[in-house]
C-alpha positions in Angstrom: 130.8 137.4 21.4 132.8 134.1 20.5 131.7 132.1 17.8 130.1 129.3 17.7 132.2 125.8 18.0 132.6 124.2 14.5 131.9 120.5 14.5 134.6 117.8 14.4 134.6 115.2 12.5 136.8 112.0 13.0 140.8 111.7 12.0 142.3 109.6 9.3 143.9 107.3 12.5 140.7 107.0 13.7 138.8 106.3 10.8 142.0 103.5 10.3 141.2 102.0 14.1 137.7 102.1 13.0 138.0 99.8 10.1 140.6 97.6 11.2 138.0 97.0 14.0 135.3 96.7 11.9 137.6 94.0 9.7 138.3 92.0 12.7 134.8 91.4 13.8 133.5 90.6 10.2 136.5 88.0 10.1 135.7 86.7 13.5 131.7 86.4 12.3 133.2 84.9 9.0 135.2 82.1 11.1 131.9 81.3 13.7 129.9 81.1 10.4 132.1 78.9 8.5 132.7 76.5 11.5 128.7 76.5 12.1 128.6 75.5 8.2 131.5 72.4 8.6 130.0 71.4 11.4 126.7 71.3 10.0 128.2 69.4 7.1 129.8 67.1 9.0 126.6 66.4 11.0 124.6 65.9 7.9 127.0 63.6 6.1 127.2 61.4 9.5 123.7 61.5 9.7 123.1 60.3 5.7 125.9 57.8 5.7 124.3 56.0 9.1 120.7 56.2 7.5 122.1 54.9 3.8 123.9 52.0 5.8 121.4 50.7 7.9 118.5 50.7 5.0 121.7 48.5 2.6 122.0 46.8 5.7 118.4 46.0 6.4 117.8 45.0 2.7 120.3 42.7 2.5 120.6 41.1 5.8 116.5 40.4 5.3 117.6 38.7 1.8 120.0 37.0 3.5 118.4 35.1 5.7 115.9 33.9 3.4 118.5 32.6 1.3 117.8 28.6 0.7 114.4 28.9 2.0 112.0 26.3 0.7 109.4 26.0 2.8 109.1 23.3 5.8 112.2 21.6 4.5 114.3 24.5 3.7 116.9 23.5 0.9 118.7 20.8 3.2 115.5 18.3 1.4 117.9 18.0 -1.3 119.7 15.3 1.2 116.2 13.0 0.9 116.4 10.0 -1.2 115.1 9.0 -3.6 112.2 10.5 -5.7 112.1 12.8 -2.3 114.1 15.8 -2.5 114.4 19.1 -4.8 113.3 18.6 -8.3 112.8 21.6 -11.0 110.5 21.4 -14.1 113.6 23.8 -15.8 115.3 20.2 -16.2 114.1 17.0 -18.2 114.7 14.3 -15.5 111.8 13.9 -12.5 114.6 12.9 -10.7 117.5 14.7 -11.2 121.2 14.5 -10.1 123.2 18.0 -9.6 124.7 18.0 -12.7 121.5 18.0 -14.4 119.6 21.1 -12.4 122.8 22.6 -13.4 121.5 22.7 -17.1 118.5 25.1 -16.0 118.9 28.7 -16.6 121.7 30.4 -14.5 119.0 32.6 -13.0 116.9 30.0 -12.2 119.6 26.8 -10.5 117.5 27.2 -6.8 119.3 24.2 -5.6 122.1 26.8 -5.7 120.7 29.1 -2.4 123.9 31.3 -2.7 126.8 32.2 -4.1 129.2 35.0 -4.1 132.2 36.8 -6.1 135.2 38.2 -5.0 136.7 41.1 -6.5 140.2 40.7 -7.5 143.0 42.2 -4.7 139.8 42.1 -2.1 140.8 39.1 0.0 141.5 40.1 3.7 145.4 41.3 4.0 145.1 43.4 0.7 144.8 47.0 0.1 142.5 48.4 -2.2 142.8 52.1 -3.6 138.9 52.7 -4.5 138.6 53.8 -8.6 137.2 57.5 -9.2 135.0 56.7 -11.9 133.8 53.1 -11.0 135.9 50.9 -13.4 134.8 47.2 -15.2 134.6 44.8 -12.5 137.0 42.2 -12.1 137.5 38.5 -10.0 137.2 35.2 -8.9 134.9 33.3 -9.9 134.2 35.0 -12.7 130.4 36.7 -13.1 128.0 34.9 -15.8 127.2 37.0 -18.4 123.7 37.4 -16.7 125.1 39.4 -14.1 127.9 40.8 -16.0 125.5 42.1 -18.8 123.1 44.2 -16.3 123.3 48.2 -16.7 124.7 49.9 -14.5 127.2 47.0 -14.4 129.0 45.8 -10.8 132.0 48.4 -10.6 135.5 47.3 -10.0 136.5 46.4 -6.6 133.3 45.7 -4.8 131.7 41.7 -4.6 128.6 40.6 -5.9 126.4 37.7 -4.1 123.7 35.6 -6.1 120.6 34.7 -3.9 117.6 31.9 -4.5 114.9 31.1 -2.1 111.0 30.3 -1.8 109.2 33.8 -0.6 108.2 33.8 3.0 104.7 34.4 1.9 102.9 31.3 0.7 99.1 30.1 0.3 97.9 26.2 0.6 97.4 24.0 -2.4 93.9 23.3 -2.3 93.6 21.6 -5.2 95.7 19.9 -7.8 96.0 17.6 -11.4 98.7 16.5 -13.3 99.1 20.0 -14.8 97.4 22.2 -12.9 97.4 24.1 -9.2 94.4 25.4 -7.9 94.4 27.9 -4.4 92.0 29.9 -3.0 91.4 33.8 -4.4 92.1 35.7 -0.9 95.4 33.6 -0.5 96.2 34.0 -4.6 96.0 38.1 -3.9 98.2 38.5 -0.9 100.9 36.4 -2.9 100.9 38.4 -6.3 100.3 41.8 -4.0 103.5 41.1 -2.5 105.6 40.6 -5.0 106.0 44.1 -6.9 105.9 42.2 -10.3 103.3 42.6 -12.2 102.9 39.3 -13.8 104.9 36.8 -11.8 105.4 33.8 -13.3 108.3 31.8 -11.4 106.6 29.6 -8.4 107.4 26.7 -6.3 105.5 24.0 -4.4 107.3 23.0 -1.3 106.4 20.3 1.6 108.3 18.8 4.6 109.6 15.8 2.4 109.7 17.2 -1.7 110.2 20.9 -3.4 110.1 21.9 -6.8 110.6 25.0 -8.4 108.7 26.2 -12.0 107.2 28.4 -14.4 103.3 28.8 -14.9 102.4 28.1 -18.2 98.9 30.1 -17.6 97.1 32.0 -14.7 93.4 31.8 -14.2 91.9 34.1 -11.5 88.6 34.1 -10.7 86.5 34.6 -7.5 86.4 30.9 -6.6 90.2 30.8 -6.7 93.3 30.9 -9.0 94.5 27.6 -11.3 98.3 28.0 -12.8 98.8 25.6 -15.4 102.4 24.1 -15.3 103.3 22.6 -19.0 106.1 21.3 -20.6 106.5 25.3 -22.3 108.7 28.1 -22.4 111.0 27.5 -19.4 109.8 24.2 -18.1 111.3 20.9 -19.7 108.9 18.3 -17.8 105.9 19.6 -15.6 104.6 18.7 -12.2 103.2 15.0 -10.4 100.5 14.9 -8.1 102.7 13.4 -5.1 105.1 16.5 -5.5 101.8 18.5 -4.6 100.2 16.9 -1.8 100.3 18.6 1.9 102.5 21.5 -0.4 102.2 25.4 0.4 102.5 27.4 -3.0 105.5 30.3 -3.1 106.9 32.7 -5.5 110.4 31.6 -6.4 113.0 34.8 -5.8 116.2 34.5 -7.7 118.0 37.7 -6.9 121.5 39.7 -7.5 123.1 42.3 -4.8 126.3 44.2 -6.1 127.7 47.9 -5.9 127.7 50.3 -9.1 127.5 53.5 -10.0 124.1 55.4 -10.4 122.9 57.9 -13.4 124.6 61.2 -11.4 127.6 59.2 -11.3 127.1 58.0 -7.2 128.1 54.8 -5.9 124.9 52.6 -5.0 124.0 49.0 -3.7 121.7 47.9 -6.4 119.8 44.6 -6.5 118.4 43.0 -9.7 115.5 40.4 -9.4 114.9 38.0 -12.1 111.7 36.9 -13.5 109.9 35.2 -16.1 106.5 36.3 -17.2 103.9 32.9 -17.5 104.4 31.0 -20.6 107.7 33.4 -21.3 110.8 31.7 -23.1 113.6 34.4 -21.4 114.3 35.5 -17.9 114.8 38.9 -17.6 115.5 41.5 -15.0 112.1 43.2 -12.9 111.2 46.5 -14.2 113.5 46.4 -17.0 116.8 47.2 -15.1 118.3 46.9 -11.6 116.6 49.1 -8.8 118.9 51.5 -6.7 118.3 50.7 -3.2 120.6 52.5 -1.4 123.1 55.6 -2.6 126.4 56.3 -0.9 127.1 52.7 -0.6 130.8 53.0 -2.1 132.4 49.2 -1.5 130.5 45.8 -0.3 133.1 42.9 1.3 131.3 39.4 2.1 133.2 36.5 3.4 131.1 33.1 3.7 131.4 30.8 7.7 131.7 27.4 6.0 130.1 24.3 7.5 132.2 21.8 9.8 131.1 18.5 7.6 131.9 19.3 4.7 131.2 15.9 3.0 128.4 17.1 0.1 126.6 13.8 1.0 125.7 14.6 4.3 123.7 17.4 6.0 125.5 20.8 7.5 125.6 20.1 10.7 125.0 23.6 11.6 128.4 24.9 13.0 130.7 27.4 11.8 134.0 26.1 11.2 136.2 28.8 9.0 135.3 31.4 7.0 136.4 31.8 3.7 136.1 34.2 0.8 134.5 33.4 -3.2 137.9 32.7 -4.1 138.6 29.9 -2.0 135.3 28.6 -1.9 134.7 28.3 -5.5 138.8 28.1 -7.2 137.4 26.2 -10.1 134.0 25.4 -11.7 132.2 23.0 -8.9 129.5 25.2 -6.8 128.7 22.3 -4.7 130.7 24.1 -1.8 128.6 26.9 -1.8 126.3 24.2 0.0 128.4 24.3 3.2 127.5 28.3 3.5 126.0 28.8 6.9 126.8 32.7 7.7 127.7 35.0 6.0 129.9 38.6 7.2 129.0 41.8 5.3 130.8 45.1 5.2 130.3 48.6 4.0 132.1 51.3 3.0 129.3 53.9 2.9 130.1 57.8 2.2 127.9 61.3 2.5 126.8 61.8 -1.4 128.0 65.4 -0.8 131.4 66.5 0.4 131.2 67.2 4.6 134.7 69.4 4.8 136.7 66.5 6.4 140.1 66.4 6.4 141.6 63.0 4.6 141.3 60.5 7.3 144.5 59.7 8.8 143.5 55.8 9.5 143.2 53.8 6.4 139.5 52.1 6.5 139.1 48.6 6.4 136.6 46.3 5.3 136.7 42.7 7.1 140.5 43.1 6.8 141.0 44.5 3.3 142.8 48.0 3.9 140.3 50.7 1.8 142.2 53.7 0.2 138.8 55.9 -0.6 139.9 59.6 -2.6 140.3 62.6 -1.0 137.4 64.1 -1.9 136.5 65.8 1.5 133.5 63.5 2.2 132.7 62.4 5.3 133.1 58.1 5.2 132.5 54.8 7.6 132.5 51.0 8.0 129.5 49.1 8.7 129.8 45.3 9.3 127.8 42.8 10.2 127.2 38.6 10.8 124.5 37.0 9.2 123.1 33.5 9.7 121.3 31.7 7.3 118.9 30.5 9.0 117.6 27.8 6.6 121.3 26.3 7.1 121.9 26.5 10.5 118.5 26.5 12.0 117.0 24.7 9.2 115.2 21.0 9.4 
């Protein structure tokens, strides 16, 4: 009788065949997994760096437009004559000339609807290699120390616009004295709802022939209404007249600050600052304590300003582009008055994923209105946004 077959098991060169095998189709699961993860990546950080644009784009654009608003006039009722016009109650004179509302408070100049600073080496035609870690800003015209002194600071390389307009919402005067405003409750709540303050205290008064801007001394609300009283106190160096207030809608007065920095995890950000002055308050100071992060990921901001074709400060814009200029040229020395002419205003990003998407360094330099953007290699995924903006209370204004 034979015996039994014993059993086989496999061969060293087969074992060998087996594993190399094996080997290949872990490395090829290896590769389809890690080009599933880049691409997801990649996908992500596209997808974050077009959501974090258009909300920076969004915020400021709506800003933007608002800038110079004062109500039926817009700020172009600084051209009436006389004791018509735009007065402030943070000067002396009733009827002051532009070197005097230039005594008020930085913060609080609303004859001044905008104005902007360039970063140095930003101008269209340069090239810009973006700072790792931020870096002290740095420009033409220089910041005041308002803006220079807020935390986080503007980081090098970026520009920084002022802004200064009446709110878009408004209630009717119903009532008024020498020293006193008086509207109705319903109207006083949807004001101070909107605002995200909790104690405003800058307003304005505007009509279709006078606007002036101020600081309630006081604010009474009651059911029947609410009366702000508007002394000579704290901010204000004169108070109000009873002409200024007839026919007038009441407004909060914005007076705002847009710039890039970086955040507390070390992340580039567009932040704005808002200014405010509690009632009766002697200081301006910043909403909420500090600057509020609106958007992260937003690594550079460019602006360049469409000046006006008349550019005699005497006469009204006439509401037509002519050239577009940057800060810098605009503003070479001290006098703001050109800042008047503003009727547009172009705004690029440079925005970037806040994690790293596994790109390759881009091959194209990126560039930002003209200004040639060297970002680090830092393998995250990066894009320009740009847009045109017109100030509407310039070009379109009465």
């Amino acid at each position: 009788m034979r015996p039994a077959a014993l059993p086989r098991g496999f061969s060293l060169v087969e074992l060998m065949i087996s594993l190399v095998l094996g080997a290949l189709l872990m490395l090829g699961l290896v590769q389809v997994f890690e080009a599933s993860r880049i691409t997801y990546k990649l996908s992500e950080g596209l997808s974050r760096v077009q959501e974090n644009s258009r909300f920076a784009m969004d915020y400021l654009q709506r800003d933007l437009r608002m800038a110079g608003h004062m109500g039926c006039y817009s700020d172009q009722v600084r051209f009436l004559p006389g004791v018509l016009g735009f007065r402030s109650t943070f000067v002396a004179q009733t009827v002051p000339t532009n070197a005097q509302l230039e005594t008020a408070p930085e913060p609080l100049q609303f004859q001044a609807a905008i104005q902007g600073f360039e970063a140095a080496n930003t101008a269209p035609g340069d090239s810009l290699t973006l700072p790792a870690g931020g870096g002290a800003w740095a420009g033409s015209p220089a910041l005041p120390a308002y803006v220079q002194g807020l935390t986080p600071a503007p980081m090098a390389g970026s520009d920084v616009v002022l802004l200064r307009y009446f709110t878009a919402e408004s209630v009717p005067v119903r009532a008024a004295t020498a020293n006193t405003i008086s509207v109705a409750s319903a109207g006083w709540a949807r004001l101070n709802e909107a605002s995200g303050i909790a104690n405003p205290g800058l307003f304005a008064v505007g009509s279709c022939q006078k606007a002036v801007a101020f600081q309630a001394t006081a604010v009474s609300v009651a059911a029947s209404g609410a009366t702000i009283t508007v002394n000579p106190t704290g901010l204000n160096r004169s108070d109000l007249s009873l002409e200024t207030l007839k026919g007038s809608q009441l407004f909060r007065a914005e007076s705002e600050a847009y710039y890039v920095a970086l955040n507390a995890a070390g992340e580039p950000a567009l932040y704005r600052a808002r200014f405010t002055a509690a009632p009766g308050s002697g200081a301006v100071a910043v909403v909420g304590g500090r600057p509020e992060e609106l958007v992260e990921g937003i690594e550079n901001m460019q602006l360049i300003y469409g000046m006006d074709l008349t550019t005699d400060q005497t006469r009204a814009p006439s509401g037509y582009v002519a050239r577009q200029d940057v800060a810098r040229v605009i503003q070479p020395g001290g006098d703001r008055l050109p800042w008047r002419r503003v009727g547009m205003v172009q705004v690029a990003f440079l925005s970037r994923s806040t994690e790293r998407a596994g790109v390759a360094p881009a091959v194209a330099v990126p560039s930002l209105l003209g200004l040639r953007v060297t970002p680090p290699g830092d393998g995250r995924y990066r894009s320009v946004y740009e847009s045109s903006i017109a100030l509407r209370n310039r070009l379109y204004g009465k």
